[in-house]
C-alpha positions in Angstrom: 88.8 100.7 142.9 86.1 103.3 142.4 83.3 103.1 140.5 84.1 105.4 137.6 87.9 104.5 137.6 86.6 100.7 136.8 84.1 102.2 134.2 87.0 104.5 132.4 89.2 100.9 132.5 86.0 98.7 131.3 85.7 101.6 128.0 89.6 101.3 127.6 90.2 97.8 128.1 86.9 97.7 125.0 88.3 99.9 123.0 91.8 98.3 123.3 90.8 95.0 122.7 88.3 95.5 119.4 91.8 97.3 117.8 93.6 94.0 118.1 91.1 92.4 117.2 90.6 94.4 113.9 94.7 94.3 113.3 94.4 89.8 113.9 92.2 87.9 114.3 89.4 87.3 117.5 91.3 83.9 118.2 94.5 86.2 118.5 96.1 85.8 122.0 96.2 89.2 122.8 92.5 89.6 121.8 91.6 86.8 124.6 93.6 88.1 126.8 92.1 91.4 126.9 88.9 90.0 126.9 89.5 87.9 129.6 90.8 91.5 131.3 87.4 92.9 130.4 85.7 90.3 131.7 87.1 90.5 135.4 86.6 94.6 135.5 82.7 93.8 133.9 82.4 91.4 137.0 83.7 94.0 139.2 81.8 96.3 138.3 78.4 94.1 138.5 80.1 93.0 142.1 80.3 96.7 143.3 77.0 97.6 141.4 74.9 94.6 143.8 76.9 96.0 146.9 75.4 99.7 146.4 71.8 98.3 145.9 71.8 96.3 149.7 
């Protein structure tokens, strides 16, 4: 995945979990779920971020 698709996907996946999260409840399992989504594109991200800087 490039660079800006996983940036475009980290602003979505955001913006897509904070709405569930404002229709339930944070402990909702669809709000964890895309956190736990946001959390693996963040850590792509910082993975790809450390590749460019070697």
């Amino acid at each position: 995945m490039k660079m800006q698709e996983i940036i475009t996907n980290i602003e979505e996946k955001r913006k897509e979990m904070i709405e569930l999260a404002l229709k339930s409840s944070i402990n909702n399992e669809k709000v964890i779920e895309a956190s736990d989504n946001l959390d693996q594109l963040l850590n792509q991200y910082e993975s790809i971020k450390k590749s460019i800087k070697k």
